[in-house]
C-alpha positions as CSV (number, residue, x, y, z in Angstrom):
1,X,0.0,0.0,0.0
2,X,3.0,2.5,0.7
3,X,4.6,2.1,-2.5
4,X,1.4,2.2,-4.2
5,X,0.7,5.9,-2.5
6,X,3.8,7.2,-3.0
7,X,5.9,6.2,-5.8
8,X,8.7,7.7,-6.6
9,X,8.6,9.6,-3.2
10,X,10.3,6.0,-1.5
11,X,13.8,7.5,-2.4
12,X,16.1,10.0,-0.4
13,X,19.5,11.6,-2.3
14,X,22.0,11.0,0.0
15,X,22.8,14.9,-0.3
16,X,19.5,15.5,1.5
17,X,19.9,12.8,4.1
18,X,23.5,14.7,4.9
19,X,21.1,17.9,5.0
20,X,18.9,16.1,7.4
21,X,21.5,14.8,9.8
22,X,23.0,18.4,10.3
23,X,19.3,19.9,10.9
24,X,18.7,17.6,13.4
25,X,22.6,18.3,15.0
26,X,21.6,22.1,15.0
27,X,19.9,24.0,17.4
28,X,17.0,24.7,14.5
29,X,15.9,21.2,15.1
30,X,15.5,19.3,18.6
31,X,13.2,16.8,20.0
32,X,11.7,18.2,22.7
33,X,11.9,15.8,25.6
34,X,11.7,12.9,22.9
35,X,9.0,11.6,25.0
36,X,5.4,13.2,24.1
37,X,2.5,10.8,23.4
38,X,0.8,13.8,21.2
39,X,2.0,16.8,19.0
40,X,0.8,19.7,16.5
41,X,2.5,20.2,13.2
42,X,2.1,24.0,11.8
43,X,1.9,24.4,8.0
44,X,5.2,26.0,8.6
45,X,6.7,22.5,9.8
46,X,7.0,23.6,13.6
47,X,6.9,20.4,15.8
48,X,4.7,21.5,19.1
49,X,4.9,18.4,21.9
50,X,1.4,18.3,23.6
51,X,1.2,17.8,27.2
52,X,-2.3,17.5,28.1
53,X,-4.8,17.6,25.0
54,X,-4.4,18.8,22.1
55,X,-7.5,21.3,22.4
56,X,-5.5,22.9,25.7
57,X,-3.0,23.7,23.6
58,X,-4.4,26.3,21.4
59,X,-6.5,27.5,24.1
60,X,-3.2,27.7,26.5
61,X,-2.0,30.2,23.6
62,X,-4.3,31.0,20.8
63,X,-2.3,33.2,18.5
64,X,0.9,30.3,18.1
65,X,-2.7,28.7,16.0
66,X,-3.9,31.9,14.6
67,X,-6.7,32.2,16.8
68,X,-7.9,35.0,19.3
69,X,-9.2,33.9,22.5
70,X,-12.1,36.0,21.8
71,X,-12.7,33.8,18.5
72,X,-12.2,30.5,20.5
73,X,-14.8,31.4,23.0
74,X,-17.3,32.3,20.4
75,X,-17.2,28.4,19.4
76,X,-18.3,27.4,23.3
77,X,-20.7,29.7,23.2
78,X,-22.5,29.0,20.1
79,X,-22.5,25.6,21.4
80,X,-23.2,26.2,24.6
81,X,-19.9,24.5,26.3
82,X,-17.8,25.1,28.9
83,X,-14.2,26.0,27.9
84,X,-12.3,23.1,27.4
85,X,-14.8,21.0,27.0
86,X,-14.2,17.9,24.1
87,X,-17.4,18.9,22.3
88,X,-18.9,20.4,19.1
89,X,-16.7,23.2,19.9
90,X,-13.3,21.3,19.7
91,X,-14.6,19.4,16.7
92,X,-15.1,22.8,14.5
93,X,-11.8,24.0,16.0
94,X,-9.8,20.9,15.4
95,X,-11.6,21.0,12.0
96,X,-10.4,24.5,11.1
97,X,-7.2,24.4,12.2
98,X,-6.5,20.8,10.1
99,X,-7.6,22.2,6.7
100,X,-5.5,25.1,7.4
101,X,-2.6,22.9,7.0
102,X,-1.7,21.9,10.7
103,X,-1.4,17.9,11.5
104,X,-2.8,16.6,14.5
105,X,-0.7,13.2,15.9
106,X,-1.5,11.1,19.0
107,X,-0.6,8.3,20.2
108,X,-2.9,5.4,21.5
109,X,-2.1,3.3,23.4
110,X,-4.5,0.6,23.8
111,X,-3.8,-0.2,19.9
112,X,0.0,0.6,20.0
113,X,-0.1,3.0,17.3
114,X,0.0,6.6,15.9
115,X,-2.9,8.0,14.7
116,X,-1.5,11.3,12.4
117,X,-4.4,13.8,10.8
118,X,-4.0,15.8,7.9
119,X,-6.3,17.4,5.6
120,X,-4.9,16.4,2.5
121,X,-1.1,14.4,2.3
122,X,0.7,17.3,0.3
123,X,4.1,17.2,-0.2
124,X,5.2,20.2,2.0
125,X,2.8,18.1,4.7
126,X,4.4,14.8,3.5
127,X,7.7,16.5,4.5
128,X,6.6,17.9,7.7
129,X,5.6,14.2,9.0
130,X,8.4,12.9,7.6
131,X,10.8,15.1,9.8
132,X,8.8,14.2,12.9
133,X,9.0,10.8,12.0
134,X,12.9,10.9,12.3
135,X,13.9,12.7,15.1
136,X,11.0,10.7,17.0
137,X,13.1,7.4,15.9
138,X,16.4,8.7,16.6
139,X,15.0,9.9,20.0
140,X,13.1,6.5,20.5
141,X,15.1,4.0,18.8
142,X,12.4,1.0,20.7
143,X,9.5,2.9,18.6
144,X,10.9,1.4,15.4
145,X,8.2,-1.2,15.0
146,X,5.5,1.1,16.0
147,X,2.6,1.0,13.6
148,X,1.6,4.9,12.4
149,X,-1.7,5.4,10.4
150,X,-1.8,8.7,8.2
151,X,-5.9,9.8,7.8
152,X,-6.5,12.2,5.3
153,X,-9.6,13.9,6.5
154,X,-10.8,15.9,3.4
155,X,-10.6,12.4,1.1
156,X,-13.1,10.6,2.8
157,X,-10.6,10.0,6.1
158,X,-8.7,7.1,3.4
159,X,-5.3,6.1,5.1
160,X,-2.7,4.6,4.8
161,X,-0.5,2.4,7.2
162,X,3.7,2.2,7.9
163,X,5.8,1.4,10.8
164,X,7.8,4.2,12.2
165,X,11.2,2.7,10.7
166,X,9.7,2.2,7.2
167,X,8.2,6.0,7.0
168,X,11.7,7.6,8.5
169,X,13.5,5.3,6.0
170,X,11.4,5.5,2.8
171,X,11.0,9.1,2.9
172,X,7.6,10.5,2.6
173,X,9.1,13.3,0.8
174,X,10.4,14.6,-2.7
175,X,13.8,14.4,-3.5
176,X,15.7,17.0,-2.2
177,X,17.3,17.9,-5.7
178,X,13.3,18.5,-6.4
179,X,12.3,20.6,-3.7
180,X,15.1,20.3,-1.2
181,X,14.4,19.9,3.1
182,X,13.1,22.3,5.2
183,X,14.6,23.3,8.5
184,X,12.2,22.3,10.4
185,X,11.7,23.5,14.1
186,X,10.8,21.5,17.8
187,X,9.9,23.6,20.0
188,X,8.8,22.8,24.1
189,X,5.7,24.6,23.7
190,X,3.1,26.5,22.3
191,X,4.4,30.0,24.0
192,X,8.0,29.5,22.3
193,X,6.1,29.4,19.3
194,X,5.2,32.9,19.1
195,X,8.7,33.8,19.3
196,X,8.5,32.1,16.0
197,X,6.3,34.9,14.6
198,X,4.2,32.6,12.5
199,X,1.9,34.0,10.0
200,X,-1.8,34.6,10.2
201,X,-3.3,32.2,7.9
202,X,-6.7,33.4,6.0
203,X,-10.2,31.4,6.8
């Protein structure tokens, strides 16, 4: 099924895994505490551990999702909902901020499994899970054989299905002579994102 979904996307130019290896050396790419159960990926590629739900998060700091707190309020309220609460409210949120771009990744544990959301498996996103994929491994070498599931929400939530070895190894992305690797960024939490300055996306 892998090779079926992504074709020629299942090689890496060893120029781009060289390019890879320094990222994650730098100080532009870090795994957190290597150790999350959950994260947010922003369109932009930054990695954000989550360390209650991922709904906390952007309420914890609204404008690292381009949200104000006024506009996530409005969403209780038209439902009815107290802050917080994993309602209707959440739903539209979660729903918003995934076709935006961002990917939503959890793990569960009763299955022994990632579950990653996307809204549709672009390249740029392709590239963005792809990077998480890989400092996760290097930080959690015993994940290797841990199954991941990728749903893409806006094509009638089809999927497909890797371990976490086979997706850091095949790639998931283009070739770097095609579109080269983005430094990517982990970052502790959603606060150090704003120092980020990430850009308002449009509804």
């Amino acid at each position: 099924m892998f090779n079926n979904a992504f074709g020629d996307l299942a090689k890496i130019h060893r120029s781009g895994q060289r390019q890879l290896e320094e990222m994650i050396s730098s100080s532009r790419f870090y795994p957190a505490n290597g150790h999350a159960d959950a994260y947010w990926i922003s369109p932009a590629g930054q990695i954000l551990p989550v360390k209650l739900t991922h709904i906390r998060e952007v309420l914890d700091a609204p404008e690292a999702y381009s949200f104000s707190i006024e506009e996530l309020h409005a969403y209780y309220k038209k439902y009815k909902e107290p802050i917080g609460f994993e309602g209707k409210a959440r739903q539209e949120i979660m729903t918003i901020l995934i076709g935006r771009g961002w990917v939503r990744l959890r793990y569960i544990r009763k299955e022994s499994r990632w579950s990653i959301e996307c809204s549709v498996l672009r390249k740029r996103v392709k590239e963005n899970i792809w990077a998480w994929a890989v400092g996760h491994l290097q930080a959690n070498k015993q994940s290797r054989y841990d199954i991941v599931r990728i749903t893409e929400l806006d094509r009638d939530c089809r999927f497909i299905e890797m371990t976490l070895e086979e997706m850091a190894g095949s790639g998931l992305i283009a070739s770097s002579k095609q579109s080269g690797i983005s430094p990517l960024v982990w970052v502790t939490c959603s606060a150090e994102f704003l120092d980020l300055a990430p850009v308002r996306l449009k509804k």
